[in-house]
C-alpha positions as CSV (number, residue, x, y, z in Angstrom):
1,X,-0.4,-9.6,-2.1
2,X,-2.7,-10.3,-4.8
3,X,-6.4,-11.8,-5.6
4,X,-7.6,-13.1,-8.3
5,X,-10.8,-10.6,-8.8
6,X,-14.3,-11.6,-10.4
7,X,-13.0,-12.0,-14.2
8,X,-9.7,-13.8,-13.0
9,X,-7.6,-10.3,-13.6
10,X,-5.2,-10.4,-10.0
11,X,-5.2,-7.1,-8.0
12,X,-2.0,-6.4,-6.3
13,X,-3.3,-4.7,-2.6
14,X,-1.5,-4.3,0.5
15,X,-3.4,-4.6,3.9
16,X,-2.9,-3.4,7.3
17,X,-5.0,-4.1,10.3
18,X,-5.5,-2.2,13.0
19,X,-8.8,-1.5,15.3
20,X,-10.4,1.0,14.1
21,X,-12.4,1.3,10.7
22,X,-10.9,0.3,7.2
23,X,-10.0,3.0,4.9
24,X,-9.8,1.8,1.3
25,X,-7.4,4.6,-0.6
26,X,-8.0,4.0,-4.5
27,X,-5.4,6.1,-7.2
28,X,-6.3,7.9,-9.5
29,X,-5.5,7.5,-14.1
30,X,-2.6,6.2,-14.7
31,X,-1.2,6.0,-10.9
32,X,-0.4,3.7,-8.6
33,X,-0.9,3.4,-4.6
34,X,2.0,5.2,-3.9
35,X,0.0,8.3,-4.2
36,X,-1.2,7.9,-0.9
37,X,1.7,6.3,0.9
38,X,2.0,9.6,3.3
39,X,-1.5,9.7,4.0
40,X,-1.4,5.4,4.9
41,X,1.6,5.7,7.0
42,X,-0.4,8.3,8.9
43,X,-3.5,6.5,9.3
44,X,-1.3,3.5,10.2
45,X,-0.2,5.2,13.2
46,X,-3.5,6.5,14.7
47,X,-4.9,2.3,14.5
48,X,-7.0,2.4,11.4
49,X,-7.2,-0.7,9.0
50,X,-5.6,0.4,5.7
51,X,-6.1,-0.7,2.3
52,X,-4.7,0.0,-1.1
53,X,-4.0,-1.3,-4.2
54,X,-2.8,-1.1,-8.1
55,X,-6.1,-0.3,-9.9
56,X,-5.9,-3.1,-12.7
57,X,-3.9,-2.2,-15.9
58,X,-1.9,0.3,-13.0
59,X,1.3,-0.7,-11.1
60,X,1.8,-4.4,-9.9
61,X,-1.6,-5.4,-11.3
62,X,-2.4,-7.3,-14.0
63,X,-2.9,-5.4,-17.2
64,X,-5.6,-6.9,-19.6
65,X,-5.7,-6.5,-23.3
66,X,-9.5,-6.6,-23.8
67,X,-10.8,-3.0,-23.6
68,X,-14.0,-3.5,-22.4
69,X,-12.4,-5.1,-19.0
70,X,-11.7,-1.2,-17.9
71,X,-14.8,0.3,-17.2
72,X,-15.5,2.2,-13.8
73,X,-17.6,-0.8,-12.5
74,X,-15.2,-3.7,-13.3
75,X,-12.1,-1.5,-10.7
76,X,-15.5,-1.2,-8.4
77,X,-16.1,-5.1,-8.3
78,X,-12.1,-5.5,-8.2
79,X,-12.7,-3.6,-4.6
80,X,-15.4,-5.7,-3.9
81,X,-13.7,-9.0,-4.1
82,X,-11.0,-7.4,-2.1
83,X,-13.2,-6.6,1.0
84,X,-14.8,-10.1,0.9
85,X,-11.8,-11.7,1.2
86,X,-10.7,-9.8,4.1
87,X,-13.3,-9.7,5.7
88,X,-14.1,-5.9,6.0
89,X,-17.2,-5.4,8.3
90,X,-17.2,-1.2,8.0
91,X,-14.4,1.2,5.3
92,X,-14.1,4.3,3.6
93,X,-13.5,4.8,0.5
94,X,-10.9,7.3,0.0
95,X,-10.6,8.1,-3.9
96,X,-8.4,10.3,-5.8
97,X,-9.5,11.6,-9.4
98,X,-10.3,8.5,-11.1
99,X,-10.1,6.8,-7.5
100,X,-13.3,8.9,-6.9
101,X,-15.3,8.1,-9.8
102,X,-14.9,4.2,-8.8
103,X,-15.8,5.3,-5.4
104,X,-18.7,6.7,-6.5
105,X,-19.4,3.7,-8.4
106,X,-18.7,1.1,-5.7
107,X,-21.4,2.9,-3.4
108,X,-23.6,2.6,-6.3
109,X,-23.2,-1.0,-6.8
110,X,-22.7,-2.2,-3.0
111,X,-24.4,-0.1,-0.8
112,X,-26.9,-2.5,-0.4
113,X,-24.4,-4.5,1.7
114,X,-23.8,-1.5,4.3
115,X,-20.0,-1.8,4.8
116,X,-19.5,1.7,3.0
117,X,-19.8,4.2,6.3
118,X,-18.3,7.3,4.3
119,X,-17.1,8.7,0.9
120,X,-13.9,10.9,1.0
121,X,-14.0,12.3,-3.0
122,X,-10.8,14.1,-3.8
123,X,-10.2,16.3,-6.5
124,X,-12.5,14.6,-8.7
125,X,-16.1,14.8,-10.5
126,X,-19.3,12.6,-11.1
127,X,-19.9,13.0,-14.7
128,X,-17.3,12.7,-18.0
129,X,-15.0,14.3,-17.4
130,X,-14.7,16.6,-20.4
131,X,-18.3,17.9,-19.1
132,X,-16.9,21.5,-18.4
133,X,-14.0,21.8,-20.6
134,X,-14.5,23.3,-24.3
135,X,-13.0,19.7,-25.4
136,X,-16.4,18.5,-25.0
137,X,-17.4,19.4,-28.1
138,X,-15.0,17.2,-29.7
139,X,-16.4,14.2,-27.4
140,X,-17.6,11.6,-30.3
141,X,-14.3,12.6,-32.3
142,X,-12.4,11.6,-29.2
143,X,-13.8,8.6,-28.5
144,X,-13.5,7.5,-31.9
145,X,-9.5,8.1,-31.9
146,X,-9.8,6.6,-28.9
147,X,-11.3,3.9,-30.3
148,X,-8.8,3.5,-32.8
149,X,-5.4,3.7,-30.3
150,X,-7.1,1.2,-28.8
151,X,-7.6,-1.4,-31.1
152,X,-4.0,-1.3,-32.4
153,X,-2.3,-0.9,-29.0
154,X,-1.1,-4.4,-27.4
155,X,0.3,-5.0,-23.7
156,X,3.0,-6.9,-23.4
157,X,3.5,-7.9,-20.1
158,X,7.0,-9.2,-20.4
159,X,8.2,-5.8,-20.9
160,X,6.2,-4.8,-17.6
161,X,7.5,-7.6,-15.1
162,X,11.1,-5.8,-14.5
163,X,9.2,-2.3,-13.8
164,X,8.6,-2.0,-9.9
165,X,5.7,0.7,-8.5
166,X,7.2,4.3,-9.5
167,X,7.4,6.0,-6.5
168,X,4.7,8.9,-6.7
169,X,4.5,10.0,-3.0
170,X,8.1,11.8,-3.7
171,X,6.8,13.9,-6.3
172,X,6.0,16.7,-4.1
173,X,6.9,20.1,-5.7
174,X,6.4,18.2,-8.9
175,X,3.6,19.4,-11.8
176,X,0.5,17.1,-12.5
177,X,1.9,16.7,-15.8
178,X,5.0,15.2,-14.4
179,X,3.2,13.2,-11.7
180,X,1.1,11.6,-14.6
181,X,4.0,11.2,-16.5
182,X,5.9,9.1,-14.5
183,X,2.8,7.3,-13.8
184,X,3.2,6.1,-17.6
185,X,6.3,4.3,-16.4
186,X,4.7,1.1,-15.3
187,X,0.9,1.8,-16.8
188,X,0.8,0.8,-20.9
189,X,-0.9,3.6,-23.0
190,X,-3.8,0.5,-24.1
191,X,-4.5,1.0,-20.1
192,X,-4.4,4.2,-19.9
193,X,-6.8,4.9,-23.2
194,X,-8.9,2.6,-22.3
195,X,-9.5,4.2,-18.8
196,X,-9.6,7.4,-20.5
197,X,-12.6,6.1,-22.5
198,X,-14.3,4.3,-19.3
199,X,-14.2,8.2,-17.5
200,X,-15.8,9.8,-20.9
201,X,-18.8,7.3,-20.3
202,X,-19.0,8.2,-17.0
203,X,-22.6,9.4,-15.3
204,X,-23.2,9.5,-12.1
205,X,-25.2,12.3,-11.5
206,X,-28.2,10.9,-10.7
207,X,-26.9,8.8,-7.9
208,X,-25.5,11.3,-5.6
209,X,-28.7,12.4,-4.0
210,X,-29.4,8.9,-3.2
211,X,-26.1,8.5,-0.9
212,X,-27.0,8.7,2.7
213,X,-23.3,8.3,4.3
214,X,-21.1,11.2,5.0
215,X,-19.3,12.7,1.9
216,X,-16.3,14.9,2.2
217,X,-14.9,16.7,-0.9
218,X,-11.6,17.9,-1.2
219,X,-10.4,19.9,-3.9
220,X,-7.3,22.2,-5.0
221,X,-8.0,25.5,-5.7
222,X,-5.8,25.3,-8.5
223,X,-6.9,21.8,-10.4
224,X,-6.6,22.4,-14.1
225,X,-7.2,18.7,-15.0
226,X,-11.1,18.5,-13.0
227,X,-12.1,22.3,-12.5
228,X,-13.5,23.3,-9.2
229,X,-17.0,23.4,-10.9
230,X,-17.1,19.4,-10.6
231,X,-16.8,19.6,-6.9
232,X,-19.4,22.5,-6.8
233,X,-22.0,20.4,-8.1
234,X,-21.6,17.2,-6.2
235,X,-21.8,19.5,-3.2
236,X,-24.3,20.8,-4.0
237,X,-26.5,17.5,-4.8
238,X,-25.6,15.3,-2.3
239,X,-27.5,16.0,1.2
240,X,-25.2,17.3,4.0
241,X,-22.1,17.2,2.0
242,X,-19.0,18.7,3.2
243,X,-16.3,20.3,1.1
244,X,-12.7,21.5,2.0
245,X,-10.4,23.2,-0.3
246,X,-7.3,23.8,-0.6
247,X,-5.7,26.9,-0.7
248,X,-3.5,27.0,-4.2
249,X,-3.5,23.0,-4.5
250,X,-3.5,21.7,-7.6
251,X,-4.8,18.1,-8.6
252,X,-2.1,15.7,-6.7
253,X,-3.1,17.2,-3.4
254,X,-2.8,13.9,-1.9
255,X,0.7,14.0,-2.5
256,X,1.8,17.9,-2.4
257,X,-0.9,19.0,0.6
258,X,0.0,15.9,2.1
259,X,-0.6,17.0,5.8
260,X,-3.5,19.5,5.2
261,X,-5.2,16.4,3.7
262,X,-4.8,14.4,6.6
263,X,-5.8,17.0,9.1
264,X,-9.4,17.3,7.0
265,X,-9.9,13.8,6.5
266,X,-8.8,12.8,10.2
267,X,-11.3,15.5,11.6
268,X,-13.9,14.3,9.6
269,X,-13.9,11.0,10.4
270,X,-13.3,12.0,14.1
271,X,-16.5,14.2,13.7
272,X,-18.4,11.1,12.3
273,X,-17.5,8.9,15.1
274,X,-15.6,6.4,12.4
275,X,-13.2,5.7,14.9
């Protein structure tokens, strides 16, 4: 289904109700919500409420030309408009790469409402997201080239209408590289830039010793895209934190560690009484 989000951009989401807590799973760059469509199926089963949906510019969503229309906090409020319309009284936000930094974001912008009763951050980091790579020198050139794809980039979204999601829940022995390239197949490079850009802006830092629901942190001990440093330090900044890792995953653990992520996730919430 879609809604029609704060700027008039529609989100395509799919719902699931069941009776225990809602758990929100958000993609990450240049994905769609078939990353998680193990980890839903099994949630499903044990009676949670499940949410997910096409990030905008991402998979069935609409894709908008104006750059400025991709930053962290407008995918945050797209989240937002999707829980008041259904209603949700308690979630989780489950968020993978990208899908964590709008986490982040979203319990930044709305935790005054108290629906948000955990963050589960996987493979992901607070902060740009060149921080710790030598890259980082090269930030403002970046951003200016950037800048310049940007501007000259335009989305037609004829061309997009014939695509259906891409599948990513099968790429399971795949590298990251493929899973993010056949993530391009239905997510225009203007989207992907401009998210890109939106995640070199990014700081949280300051915000995570201010959360005061349970955090879990997953990470793959073998993520070349967001080192394991950018877990490390929201561990170690955010109060009672928890952090699993696992053992030679690399950054798509939600799709090739599918059932060691749900065994974490499934005991933390058990452990938190979200159930």
């Amino acid at each position: 289904m879609k809604i029609e989000s704060f700027d008039s951009t529609k989100i395509d989401y799919n719902i699931k109700k069941g009776s225990k807590p809602c758990l929100i799973f958000v993609h990450g760059w240049a994905n769609n919500k078939t990353t998680w469509k193990n980890e839903i199926k099994f949630f499903e089963k044990k009676g949670y409420s499940i949410i997910s949906l096409d990030l905008r510019g991402h998979g069935q969503s609409d894709k908008p030309e104006n750059k400025e229309m991709y930053t962290i906090e407008s995918f945050a409020k797209d989240i937002h408009c999707i829980i008041k319309k259904e209603e949700v009284k308690q979630c989780v936000l489950i968020g993978h790469s990208m899908g964590g930094m709008i986490s982040l974001m979203y319990y930044k912008l709305f935790e005054y409402e108290d629906k948000v009763k955990a963050l589960i951050l996987c493979d992901t980091t607070s902060n740009n997201v060149l921080e710790h790579k030598k890259l980082n020198v090269l930030l403002p050139f970046t951003k200016h080239v950037l800048d310049f794809i940007i501007e000259h980039q335009t989305i037609s979204q004829n061309h997009f209408k014939h695509l259906k999601n891409v599948d990513l829940s099968t790429y399971t022995t795949a590298s990251d590289y493929r899973v993010f390239y056949e993530g391009l197949h239905n997510t225009p490079l203007k989207s992907v830039f401009a998210c890109l850009e939106s995640m070199l802006d990014l700081n949280l830092k300051s915000m995570l010793s201010k959360i005061n629901v349970p955090v879990l942190i997953i990470e793959g001990t073998n993520d070349k895209i967001l080192p394991e440093i950018d877990s490390i330090e929201m561990f170690n900044q955010i109060k009672d934190a928890e952090i699993h890792y696992v053992h030679k995953g690399k950054h798509f653990v939600n799709i090739e560690n599918v059932s060691e992520m749900n065994k974490s996730v499934l005991n933390f919430l058990v452990k938190h009484q979200l159930e």
